[in-house]
C-alpha positions as CSV (number, residue, x, y, z in Angstrom):
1,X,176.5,-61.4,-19.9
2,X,180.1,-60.9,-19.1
3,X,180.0,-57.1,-18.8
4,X,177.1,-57.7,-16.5
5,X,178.9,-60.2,-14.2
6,X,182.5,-58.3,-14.3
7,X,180.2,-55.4,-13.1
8,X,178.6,-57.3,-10.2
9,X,182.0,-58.8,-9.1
10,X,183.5,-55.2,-8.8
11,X,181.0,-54.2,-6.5
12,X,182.1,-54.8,-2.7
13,X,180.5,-58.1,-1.5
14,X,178.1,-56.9,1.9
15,X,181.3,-58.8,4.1
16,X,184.0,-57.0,2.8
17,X,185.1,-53.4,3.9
18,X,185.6,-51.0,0.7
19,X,189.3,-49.7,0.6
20,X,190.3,-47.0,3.1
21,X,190.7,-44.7,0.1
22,X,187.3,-45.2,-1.2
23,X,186.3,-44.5,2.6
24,X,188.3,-41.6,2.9
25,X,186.6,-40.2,-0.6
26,X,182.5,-40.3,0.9
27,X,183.9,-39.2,4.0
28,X,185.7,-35.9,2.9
29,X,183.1,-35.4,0.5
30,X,180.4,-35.4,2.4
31,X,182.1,-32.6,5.0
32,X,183.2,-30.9,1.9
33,X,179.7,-30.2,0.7
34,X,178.1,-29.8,4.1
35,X,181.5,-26.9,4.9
36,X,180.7,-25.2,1.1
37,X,177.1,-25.2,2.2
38,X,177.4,-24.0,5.4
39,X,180.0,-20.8,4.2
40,X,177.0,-19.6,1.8
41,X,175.1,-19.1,4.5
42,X,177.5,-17.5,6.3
43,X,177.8,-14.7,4.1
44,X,174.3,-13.7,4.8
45,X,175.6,-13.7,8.7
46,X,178.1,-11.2,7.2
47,X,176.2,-9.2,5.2
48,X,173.8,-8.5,7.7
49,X,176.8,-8.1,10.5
50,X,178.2,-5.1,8.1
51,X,174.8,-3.8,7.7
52,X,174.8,-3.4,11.7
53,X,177.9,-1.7,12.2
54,X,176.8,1.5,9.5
55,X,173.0,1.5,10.9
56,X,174.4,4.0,13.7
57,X,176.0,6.1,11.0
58,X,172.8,6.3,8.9
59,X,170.1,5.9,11.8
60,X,169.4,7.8,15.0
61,X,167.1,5.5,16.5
62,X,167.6,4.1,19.6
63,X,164.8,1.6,19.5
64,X,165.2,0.7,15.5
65,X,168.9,0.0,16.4
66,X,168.0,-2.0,19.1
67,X,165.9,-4.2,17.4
68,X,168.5,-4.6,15.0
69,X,171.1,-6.1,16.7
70,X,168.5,-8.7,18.3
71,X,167.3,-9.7,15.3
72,X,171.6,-9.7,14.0
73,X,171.9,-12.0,17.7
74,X,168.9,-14.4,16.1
75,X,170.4,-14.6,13.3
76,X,173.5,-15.5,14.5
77,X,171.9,-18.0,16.8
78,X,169.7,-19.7,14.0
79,X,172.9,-20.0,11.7
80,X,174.8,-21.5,14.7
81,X,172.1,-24.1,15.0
82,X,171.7,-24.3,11.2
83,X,175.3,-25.3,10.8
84,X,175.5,-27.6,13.5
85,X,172.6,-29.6,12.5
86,X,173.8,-29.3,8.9
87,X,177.3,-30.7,9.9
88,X,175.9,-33.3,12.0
89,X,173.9,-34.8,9.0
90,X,176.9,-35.0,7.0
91,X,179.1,-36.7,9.5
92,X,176.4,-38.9,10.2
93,X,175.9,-39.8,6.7
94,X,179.3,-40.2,6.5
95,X,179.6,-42.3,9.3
96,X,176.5,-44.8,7.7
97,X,178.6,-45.0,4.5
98,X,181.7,-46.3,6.2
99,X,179.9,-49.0,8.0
């Protein structure tokens, strides 16, 4: 019975604001997750921008290479939106853990 109510009275009370440092912690780790995240997808941004610049070198197609690098351009665009929709859900989440 006394483990049970030491337990409840170290839990913040719904009117009291946890400590800035226990703020601090969700914060950051949310936007450390969502930045780890979002770098692994980069890498498939960067694989796919080297594999663009040795195309020339190994293809002589004007219209291959061209659809290439639009389909490099979407996949640029779709990981710009990807990581700005990911990064907003994390500060967002964030933000409802700290109020």
């Amino acid at each position: 019975m006394s483990a049970r109510k030491r337990k409840r009275s170290q839990r913040a009370r719904p009117g009291e604001m946890p400590s800035f440092l226990k703020l601090l912690g969700l914060y950051g780790g949310h936007l450390f997750n969502g930045t780890a995240l979002l770098l692994l997808t980069l890498l498939a941004t960067g694989a796919v921008s080297i594999l663009i610049s040795w195309l020339p070198l190994v293809i002589d197609d004007a219209v291959y290479l061209g659809f290439a690098y639009l389909m490099h351009l979407v996949l640029l665009v779709c990981d710009g939106l990807l990581c700005a929709s990911w990064m907003l859900y994390w500060v967002l989440k964030g933000i409802k853990e700290l109020l």
